[in-house]
FIKE-696449 format. One line per 5 residues: number of its first residue (from 1); for each residue z, x, y of C-alpha. Coordinates in steps of 0.1 Angstrom, whole numbers, plus 5000, padded with zeros to 4 digits. Example, Ala and Ser with C-alpha at 12.3 -4.5 7.8 and 13.67 -1.06 7.14 Angstrom:
# residues 2
1 = 5078:5123:4955 | 5071:5137:4989
This chain:
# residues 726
1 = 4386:5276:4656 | 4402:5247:4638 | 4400:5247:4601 | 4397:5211:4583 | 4416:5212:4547
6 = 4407:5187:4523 | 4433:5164:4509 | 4436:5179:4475 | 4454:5206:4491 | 4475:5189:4517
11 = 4495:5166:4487 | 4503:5199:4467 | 4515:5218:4490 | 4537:5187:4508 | 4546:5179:4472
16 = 4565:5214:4473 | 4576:5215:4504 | 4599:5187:4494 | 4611:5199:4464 | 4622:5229:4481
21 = 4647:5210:4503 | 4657:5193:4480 | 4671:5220:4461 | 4687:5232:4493 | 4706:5203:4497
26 = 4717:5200:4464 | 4731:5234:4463 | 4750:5234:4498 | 4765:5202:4490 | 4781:5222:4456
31 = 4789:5249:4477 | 4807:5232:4500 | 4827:5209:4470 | 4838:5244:4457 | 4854:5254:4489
36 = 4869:5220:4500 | 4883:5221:4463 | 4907:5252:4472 | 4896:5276:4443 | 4876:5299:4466
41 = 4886:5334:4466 | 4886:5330:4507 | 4911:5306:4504 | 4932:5320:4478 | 4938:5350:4504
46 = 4941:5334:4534 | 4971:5312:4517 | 4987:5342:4504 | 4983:5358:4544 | 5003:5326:4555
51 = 5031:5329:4529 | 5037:5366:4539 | 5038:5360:4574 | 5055:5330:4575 | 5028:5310:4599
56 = 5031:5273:4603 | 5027:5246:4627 | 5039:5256:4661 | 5057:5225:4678 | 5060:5223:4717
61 = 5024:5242:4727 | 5010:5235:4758 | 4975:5224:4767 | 4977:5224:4807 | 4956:5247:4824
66 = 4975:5280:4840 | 4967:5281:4876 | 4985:5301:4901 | 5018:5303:4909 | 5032:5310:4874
71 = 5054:5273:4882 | 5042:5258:4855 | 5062:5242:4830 | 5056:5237:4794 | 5057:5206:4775
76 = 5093:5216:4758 | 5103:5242:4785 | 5143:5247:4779 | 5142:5240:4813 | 5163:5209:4822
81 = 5148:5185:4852 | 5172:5175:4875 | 5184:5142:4866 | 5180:5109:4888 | 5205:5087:4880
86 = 5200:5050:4893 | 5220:5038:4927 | 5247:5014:4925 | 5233:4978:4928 | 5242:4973:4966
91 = 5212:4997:4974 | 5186:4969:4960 | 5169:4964:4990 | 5180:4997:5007 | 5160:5007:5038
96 = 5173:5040:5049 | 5158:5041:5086 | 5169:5006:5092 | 5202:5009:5073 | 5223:4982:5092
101 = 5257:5000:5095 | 5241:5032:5110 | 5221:5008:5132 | 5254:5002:5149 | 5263:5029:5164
106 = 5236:5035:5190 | 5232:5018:5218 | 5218:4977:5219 | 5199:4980:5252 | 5164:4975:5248
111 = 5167:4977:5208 | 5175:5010:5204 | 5197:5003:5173 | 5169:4984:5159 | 5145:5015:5163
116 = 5145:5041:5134 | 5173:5064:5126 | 5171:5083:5094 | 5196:5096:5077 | 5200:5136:5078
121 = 5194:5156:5045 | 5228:5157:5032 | 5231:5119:5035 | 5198:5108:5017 | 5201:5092:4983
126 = 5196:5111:4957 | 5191:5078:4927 | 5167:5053:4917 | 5169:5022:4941 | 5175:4995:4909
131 = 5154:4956:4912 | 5179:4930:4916 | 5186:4904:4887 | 5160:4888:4867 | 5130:4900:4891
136 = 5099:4891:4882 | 5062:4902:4890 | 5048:4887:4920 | 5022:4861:4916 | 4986:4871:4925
141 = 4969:4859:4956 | 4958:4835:4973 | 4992:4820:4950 | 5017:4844:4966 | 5006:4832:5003
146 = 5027:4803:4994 | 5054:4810:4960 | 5079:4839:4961 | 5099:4841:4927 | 5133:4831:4940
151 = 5150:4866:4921 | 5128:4889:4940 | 5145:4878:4974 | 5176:4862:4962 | 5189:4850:5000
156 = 5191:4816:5011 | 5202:4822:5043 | 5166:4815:5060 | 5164:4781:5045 | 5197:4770:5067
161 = 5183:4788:5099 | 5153:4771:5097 | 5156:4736:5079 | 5143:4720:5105 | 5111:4741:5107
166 = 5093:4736:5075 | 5091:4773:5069 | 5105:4781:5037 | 5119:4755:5005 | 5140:4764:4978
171 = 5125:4748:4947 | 5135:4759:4912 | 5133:4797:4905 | 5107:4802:4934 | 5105:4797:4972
176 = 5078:4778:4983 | 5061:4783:5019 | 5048:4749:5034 | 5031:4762:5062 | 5054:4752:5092
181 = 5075:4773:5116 | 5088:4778:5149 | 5060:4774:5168 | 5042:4752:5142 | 5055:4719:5139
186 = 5025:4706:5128 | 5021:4734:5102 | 5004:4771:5107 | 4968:4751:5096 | 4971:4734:5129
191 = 4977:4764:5150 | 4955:4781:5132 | 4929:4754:5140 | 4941:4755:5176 | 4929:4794:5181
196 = 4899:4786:5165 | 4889:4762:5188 | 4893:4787:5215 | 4879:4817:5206 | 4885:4827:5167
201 = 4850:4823:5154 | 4836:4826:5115 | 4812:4858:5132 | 4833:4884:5121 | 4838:4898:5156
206 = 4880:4898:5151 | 4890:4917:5123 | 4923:4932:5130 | 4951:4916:5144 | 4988:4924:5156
211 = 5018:4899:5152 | 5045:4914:5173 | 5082:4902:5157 | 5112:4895:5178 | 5130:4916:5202
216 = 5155:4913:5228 | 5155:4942:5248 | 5181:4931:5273 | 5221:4937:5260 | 5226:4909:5231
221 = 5238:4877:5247 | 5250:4863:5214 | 5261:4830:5230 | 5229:4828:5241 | 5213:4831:5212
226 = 5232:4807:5196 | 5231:4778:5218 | 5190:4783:5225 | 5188:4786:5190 | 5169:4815:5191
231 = 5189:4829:5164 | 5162:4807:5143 | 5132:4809:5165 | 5135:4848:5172 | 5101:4849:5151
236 = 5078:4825:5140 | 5080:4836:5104 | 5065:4865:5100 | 5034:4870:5082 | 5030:4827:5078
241 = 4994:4834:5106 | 4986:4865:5089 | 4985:4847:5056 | 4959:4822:5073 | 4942:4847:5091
246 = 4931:4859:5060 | 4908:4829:5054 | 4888:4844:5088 | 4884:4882:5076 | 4910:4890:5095
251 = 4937:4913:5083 | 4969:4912:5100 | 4998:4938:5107 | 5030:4919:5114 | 5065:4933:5122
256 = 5099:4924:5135 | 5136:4941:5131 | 5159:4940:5105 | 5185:4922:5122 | 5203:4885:5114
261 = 5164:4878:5098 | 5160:4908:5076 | 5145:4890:5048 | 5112:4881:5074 | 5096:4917:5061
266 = 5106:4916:5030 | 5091:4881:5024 | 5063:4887:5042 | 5052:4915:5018 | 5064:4896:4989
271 = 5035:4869:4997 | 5010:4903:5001 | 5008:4902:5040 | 5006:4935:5054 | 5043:4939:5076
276 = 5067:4968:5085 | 5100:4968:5099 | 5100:4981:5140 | 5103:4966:5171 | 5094:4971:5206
281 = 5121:4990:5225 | 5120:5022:5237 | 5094:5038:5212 | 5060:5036:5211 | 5042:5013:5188
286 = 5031:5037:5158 | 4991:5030:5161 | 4969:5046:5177 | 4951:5035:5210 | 4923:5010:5211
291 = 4930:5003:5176 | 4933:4960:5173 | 4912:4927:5178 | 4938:4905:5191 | 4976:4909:5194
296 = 4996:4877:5191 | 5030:4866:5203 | 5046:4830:5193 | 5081:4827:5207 | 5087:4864:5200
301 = 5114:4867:5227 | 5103:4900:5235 | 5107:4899:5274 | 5073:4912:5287 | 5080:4910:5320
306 = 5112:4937:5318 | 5109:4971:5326 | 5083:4970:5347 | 5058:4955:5326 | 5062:4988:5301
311 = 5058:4960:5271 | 5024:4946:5284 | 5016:4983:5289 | 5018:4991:5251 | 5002:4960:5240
316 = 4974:4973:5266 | 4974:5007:5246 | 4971:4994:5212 | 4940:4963:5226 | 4904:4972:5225
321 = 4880:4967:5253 | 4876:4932:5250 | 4905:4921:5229 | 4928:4891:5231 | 4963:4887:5239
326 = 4976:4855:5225 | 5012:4843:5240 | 5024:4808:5230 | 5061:4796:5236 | 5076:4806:5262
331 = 5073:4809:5291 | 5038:4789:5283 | 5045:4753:5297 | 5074:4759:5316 | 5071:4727:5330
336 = 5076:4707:5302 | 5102:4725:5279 | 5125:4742:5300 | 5153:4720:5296 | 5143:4725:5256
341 = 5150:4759:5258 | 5180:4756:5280 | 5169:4776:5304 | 5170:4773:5342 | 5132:4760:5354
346 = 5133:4786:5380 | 5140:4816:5359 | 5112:4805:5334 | 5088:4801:5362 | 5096:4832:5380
351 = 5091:4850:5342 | 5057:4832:5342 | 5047:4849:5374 | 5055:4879:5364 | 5037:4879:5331
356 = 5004:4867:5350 | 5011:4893:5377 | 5013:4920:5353 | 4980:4910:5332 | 4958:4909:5365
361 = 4971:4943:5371 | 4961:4956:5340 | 4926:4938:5348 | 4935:4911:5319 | 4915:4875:5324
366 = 4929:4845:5313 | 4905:4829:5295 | 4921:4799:5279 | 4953:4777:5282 | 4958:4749:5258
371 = 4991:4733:5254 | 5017:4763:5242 | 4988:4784:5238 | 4973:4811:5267 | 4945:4834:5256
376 = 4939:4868:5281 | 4911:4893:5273 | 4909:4928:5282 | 4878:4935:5301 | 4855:4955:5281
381 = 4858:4985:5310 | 4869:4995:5347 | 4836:4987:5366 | 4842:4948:5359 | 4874:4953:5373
386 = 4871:4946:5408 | 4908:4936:5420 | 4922:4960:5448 | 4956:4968:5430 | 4955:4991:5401
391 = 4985:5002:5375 | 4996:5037:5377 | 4977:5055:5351 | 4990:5074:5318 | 4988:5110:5320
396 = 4959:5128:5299 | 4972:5128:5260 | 4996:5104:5261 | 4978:5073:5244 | 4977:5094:5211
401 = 5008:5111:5211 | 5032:5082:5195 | 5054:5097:5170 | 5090:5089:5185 | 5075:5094:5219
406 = 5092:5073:5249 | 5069:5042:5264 | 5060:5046:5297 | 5053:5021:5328 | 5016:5034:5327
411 = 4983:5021:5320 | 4959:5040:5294 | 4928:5048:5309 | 4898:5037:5293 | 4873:5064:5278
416 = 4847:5077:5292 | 4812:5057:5293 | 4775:5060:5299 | 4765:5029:5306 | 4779:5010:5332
421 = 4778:4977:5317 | 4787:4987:5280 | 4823:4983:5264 | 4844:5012:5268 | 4854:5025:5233
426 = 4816:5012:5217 | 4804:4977:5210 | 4821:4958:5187 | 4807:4953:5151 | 4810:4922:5130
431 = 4829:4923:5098 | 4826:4936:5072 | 4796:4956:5089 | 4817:4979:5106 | 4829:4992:5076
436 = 4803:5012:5071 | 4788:5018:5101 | 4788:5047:5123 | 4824:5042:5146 | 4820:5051:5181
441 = 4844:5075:5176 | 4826:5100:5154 | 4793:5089:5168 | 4804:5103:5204 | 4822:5134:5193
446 = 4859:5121:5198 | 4871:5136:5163 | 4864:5170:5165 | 4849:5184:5132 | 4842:5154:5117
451 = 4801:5146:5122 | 4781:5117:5107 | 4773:5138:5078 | 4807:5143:5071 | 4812:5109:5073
456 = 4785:5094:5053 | 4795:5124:5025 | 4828:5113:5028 | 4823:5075:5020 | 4799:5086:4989
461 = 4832:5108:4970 | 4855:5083:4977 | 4829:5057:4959 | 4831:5081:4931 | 4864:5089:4927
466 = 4875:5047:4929 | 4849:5040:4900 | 4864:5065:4884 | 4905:5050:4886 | 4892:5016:4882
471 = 4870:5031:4844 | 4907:5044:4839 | 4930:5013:4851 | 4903:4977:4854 | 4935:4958:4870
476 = 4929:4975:4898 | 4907:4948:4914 | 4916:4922:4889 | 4941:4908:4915 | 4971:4921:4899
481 = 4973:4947:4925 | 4977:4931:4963 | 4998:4955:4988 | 4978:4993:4982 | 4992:5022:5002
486 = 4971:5049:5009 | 4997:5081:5019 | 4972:5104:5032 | 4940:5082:5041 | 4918:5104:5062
491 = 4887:5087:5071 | 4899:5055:5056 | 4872:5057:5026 | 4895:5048:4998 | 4906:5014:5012
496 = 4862:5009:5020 | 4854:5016:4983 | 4882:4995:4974 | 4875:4966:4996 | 4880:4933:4979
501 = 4895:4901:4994 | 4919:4903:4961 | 4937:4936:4983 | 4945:4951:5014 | 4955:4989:5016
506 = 4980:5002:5043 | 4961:5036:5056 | 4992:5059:5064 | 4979:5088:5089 | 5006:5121:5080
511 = 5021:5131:5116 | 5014:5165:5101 | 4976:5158:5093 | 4954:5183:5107 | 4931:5155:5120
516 = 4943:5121:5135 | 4915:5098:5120 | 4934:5068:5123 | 4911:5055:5155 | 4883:5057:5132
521 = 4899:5034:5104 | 4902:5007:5122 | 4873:5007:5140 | 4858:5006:5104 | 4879:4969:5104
526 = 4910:4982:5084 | 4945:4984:5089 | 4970:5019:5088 | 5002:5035:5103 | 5010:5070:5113
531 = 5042:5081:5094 | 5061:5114:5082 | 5067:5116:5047 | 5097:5141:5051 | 5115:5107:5063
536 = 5113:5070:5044 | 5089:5046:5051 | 5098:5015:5073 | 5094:4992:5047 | 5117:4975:5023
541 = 5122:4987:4980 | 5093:4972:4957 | 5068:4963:4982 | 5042:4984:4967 | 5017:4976:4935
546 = 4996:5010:4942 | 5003:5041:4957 | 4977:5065:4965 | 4985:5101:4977 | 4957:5129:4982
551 = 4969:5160:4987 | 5003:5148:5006 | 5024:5174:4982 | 5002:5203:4995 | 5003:5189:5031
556 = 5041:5190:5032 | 5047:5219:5012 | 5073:5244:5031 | 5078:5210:5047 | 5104:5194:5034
561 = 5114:5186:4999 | 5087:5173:4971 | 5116:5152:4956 | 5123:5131:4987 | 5089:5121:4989
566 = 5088:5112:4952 | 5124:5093:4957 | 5109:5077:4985 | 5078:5066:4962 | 5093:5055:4937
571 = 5119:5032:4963 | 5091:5012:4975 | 5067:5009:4942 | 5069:4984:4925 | 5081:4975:4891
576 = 5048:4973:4868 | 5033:4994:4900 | 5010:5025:4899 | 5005:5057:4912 | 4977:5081:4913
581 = 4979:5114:4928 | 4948:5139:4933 | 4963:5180:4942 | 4958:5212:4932 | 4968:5218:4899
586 = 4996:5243:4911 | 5016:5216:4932 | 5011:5193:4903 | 5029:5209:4879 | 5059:5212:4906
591 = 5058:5178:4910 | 5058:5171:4869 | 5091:5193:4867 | 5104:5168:4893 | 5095:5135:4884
596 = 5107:5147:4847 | 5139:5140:4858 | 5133:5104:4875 | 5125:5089:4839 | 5086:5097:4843
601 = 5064:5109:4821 | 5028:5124:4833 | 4997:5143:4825 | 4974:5157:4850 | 4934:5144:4847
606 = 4906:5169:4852 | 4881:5163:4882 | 4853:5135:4879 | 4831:5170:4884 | 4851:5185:4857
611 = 4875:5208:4840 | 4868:5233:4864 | 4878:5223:4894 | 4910:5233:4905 | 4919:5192:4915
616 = 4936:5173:4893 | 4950:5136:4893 | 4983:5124:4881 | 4988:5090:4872 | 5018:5069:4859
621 = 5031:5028:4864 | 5067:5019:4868 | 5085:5000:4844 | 5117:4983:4856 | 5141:4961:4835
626 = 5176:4937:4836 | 5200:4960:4821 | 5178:4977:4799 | 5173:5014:4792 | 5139:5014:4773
631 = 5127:5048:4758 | 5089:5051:4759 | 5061:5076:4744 | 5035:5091:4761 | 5003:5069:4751
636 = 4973:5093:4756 | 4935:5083:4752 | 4903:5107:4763 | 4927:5132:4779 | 4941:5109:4801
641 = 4981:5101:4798 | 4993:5071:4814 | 5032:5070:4815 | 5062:5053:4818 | 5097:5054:4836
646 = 5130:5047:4817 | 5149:5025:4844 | 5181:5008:4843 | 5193:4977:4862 | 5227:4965:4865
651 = 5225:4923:4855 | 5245:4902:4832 | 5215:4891:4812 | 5177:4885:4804 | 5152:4880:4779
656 = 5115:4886:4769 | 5094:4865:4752 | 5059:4862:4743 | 5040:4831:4732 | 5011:4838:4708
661 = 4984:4856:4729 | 4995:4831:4762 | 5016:4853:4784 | 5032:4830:4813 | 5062:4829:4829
666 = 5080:4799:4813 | 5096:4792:4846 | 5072:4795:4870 | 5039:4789:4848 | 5023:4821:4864
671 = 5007:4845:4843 | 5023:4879:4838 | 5008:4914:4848 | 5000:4922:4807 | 4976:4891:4810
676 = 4955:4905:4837 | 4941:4936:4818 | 4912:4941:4801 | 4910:4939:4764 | 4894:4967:4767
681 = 4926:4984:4769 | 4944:4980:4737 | 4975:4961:4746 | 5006:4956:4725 | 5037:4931:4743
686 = 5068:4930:4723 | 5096:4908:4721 | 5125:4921:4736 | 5158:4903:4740 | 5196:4921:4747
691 = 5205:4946:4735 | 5181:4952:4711 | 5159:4982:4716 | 5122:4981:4704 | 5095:5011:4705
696 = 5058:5004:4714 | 5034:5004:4682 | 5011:5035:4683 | 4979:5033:4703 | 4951:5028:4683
701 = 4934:5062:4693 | 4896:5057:4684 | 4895:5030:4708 | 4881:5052:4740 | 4853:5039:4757
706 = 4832:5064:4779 | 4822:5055:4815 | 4808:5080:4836 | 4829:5112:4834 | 4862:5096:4821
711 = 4877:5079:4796 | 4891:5048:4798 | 4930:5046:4784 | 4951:5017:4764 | 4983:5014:4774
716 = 5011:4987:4762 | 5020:4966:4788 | 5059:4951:4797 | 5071:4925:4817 | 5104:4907:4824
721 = 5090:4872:4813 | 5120:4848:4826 | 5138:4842:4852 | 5173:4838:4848 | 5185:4800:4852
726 = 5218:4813:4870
């Protein structure tokens, strides 16, 4: 039963009710006075208990989490990292699989020199590959498609070899790309409007695409070469389509040797078009089967003909159901340039006949011929090939098996299908659809232990862990960061959450992984590579702004050594580059011990799910300076330390300069990496100019701003702001 009070009541008893707090207050806020004051007995002996014993504040102490293997090293540790010293300047754009000298000693028949040959163990470098003189950071795209800061690539051979081609100028302290080339006399926009016209539509339908470099696979003929002038048309400047393609969704892979035109790759990259150095000569193409669009050839002078067709055979391998072959040069028109190319008419004809004999064998249709051009398409599976003749067929295994594996005169045999008039392999999905749609590779079972759950889970982590780097580092898709690597990409989620037209990532499938998933990425429309990290990448130093590795360290652990996969990192990153790393926290602090010695300094990041979990990410950027040996703190915000390296160049000179809060490159007008970040981050750029030294200002620590389950960091950013005029 409720009891009604009347009012009289109710004030006097509220009335006392206050006073009573009141008083508490007043007297816990002279308690507490007392004891902050130092005159409480409590105090008094506790200070007399520190005197006696002689307690203080302990330096060095650790705040890593113990896990494991009793490897872990404490901030402090007496124990001295082994010491990277940097490489003498002739190593600036060292490749160590394509290293020119070692090249020469095998055999030039079908390009095996120009294949890879790694160094053994005792003859890999063990020092920092150093930038070359006044290098500078690379401007963002769609600006780097056609401007190259001049001291990034400093060669001018190019512009001699192809003046006539309107391929490449020399203007000021940057090269500028016009648009021509060897096979574009009217400039890559008109060739590019040429394939459109014939079958490169705005649907979506092409997404990934192969440029295939030069390659003579016959003994060098250099007189040849010299009086055809295919010293300067051996490729048509590689990555100048890809760079256009782009404009269609369509993401390119390009390669071509380092030979007489090693600075092809390198520029290539340097405009951030996806490109490796390899050729086609006796080893397989490192992709998997099925896995592009449309393969392209312009005056390659790869001879597809030779070797019984083997050439055609690979590209076969590597085409989809229903992909394009595009040759143009020669031998396309025969008839009209064969005197040109100083060529006998007959030869060229009889290398024509042999190309369209091949291509019916392998149950190719030629679909288009249009000036230089000629367009073939795979048929989409065997039942609409009807012709009477068919190729000798590849044994069971040997489409997937590529990893320095011998080509064969074989044809791959489609997949199995149940419907007779489908496209072996799954119908194709427009971009960007596919990226997230079921591939017909998981959808039919081909993957074993890897289901549409799995898939779809897979997609949803990777969404979560991105959000998470790009809360910690917001330049991520600013467009600061172009060329991505992914070291271990698995299902090729990472590069899907971090889709952008800003970026491309280069999806590297381990030769050691326990699952080849690289089929699946690009039928999901993106790009990758198989590779073994115990040996270096094919790709020249600095071509990198991001490097991603999940769980490599633990993948090649017993392996081979953690430091030459590190070395190798830190060859092809990028100065003002980053890294992230996700492992166990074990292999972690292994790799912390190493890196201590490369001029690195890291902290490990708990899980997005939390402390708990035994994962942890690493993550640093690379710092690279003229003749400079900066010293750098650790700047640390929400338990997250972003670090530095301490790098040293070998120039004459430099300077740094800042204008007010407008950071550009005086000489190029470009704006520099610090002026892509957030202010978010709190950023500090110094004036620096030779030889004095400067130390960042302190982070201001109470600026950490929570987003989801991490917090963001500040970090002071530095550049090299000029070019040097010499």
């Amino acid at each position: 039963m409720a009891i009604k009070r009347n009012s009289g009541q109710l004030r006097t008893r509220s009335s006392a009710s206050i006073l009573r707090v009141l008083g508490l207050c007043c007297f816990f806020y002279i308690l507490g006075a007392w004891q902050r004051s130092g005159f409480g007995k409590g105090d008094k002996i506790a200070s007399a208990i520190t005197k006696q014993t002689g307690c203080g504040v302990l330096l060095n102490l650790n705040y890593e989490t113990h896990h494991g293997d009793g490897v872990m090293m404490a901030v402090g540790s007496d124990t001295a990292a082994k010491e990277f010293p940097p490489c003498d300047e002739k190593y600036i754009d060292y490749t160590p699989c394509h290293d020119q000298m070692r090249a020469m000693t095998f055999p030039r028949d079908n390009m095996v020199c120009r294949e890879r040959h790694c160094p053994p163990q005792e003859e890999k470098l063990q020092c920092l590959i150093p930038a070359p003189r006044g290098y500078a950071t690379p401007f963002p795209w769609p600006k780097s498609r056609d401007y190259v800061p001049f001291a990034n690539v400093p060669y001018r051979s190019l512009m001699v070899e192809k003046a006539l081609q309107n391929w490449i100028r020399h203007e000021g302290n940057v090269f500028r790309f016009p648009g021509g080339g060897t096979q574009f006399p009217q400039g890559v926009s008109e060739y590019f409007n040429q394939l459109t016209s014939l079958f490169l539509t705005d649907n979506g339908m092409v997404r990934t695409a192969l440029d295939t470099g030069c390659g003579i696979s016959k003994p060098f003929d250099f007189k040849m070469l010299r009086d055809s002038k295919a010293t300067s048309n051996a490729i048509m400047g590689v990555g100048s389509l890809g760079a256009y393609l782009f404009e269609k969704n369509v993401i390119t892979m390009s390669f071509a040797p380092r030979d007489s035109h090693e600075e092809h790759v390198q520029f290539a990259l340097e405009r951030g078009v996806p490109a490796f150095i390899g050729v086609l000569g006796t080893i397989k193409m490192p992709f998997p089967s099925r896995a592009f669009d449309m393969i392209h050839c312009s005056r390659c002078l790869i001879p597809w003909s030779a070797n019984d067709g083997m050439y055609m055979m690979e590209v076969d391998r590597v085409l989809r159901p229903g992909g394009y072959w595009v040759l143009s040069g020669p031998p396309i028109k025969r008839r009209m340039h064969y005197q040109a190319w100083k060529r006998p008419r007959e030869e060229i004809e009889e290398e024509q006949r042999k190309i369209e004999k091949i291509a019916e064998l392998l149950c190719w249709e030629k679909e288009h011929e249009m000036g230089d051009i000629s367009v073939w398409r795979k048929r989409k599976n065997y039942e609409t090939c009807r012709q009477q003749d068919k190729p000798t067929l590849c044994e069971s295994g040997y489409a997937e098996d590529v990893w320095y594996k011998k080509m064969e005169a074989c044809a791959t045999p489609y997949p199995e299908q149940t419907e007779l008039e489908g496209v072996a392999n799954g119908e194709w999905k427009p971009y960007p659809d596919r990226i997230n749609a079921i591939p017909f590779g998981i959808s039919s079972g081909s993957v074993p232990g890897v289901s549409v759950d799995m898939y779809q889970e897979d997609f949803r982590i990777w969404e979560k862990h991105v959000k998470s780097y790009k809360s910690i580092n917001n330049i991520i898709d600013s467009g600061r960061f172009r060329n991505i690597m992914d070291m271990n990409a698995g299902l090729g989620s990472f590069a899907a959450a971090l889709e952008s037209p800003k970026l491309w990532v280069m999806n590297v499938m381990p030769t050691v992984a326990e699952k080849d998933t690289l089929g699946i990425i690009y039928e999901r429309g993106f790009i990758g590579i198989y590779h073994d990290w115990c040996e270096a990448f094919s790709t020249y130093p600095r071509t990198y702004d991001l490097i991603h590795a999940n769980g490599i360290f633990s993948l090649y652990m017993n392996k081979c050594k953690a430091e030459d996969i590190l070395l190798e990192m830190d060859r092809i990153l990028r100065p003002e580059g980053s890294v992230i790393i996700r492992d166990q926290v074990n292999v972690l602090n292994k790799v912390k011990k190493i890196v201590g010695g490369m001029r690195w300094n890291i902290r490990m990041v708990d899980h997005e799910n939390g402390p708990l979990v035994s994962e942890k990410r690493v993550g640093w950027v690379l710092e690279q300076f003229s003749r400079l040996d900066m010293i750098i703190r650790f700047l640390e915000a929400g338990g997250y330390l972003l670090s530095y390296k301490t790098w040293i160049s070998r120039v004459t000179r430099h300077s740094f300069i800042m204008e007010g809060d407008k950071r550009k490159n005086p000489s190029t007008g470009e704006s520099s990496f610090s002026s892509y970040v957030s202010t978010v981050e709190d950023i500090s750029v110094h004036k620096l100019a030779e030889p004095t030294i400067h130390t960042p200002t302190q982070l201001d620590q109470n600026k950490i701003i929570e987003e989801g389950e991490i917090n963001v960091f500040g970090a002071e950013k530095y550049f090299n702001k000029k070019l040097d005029d010499d």
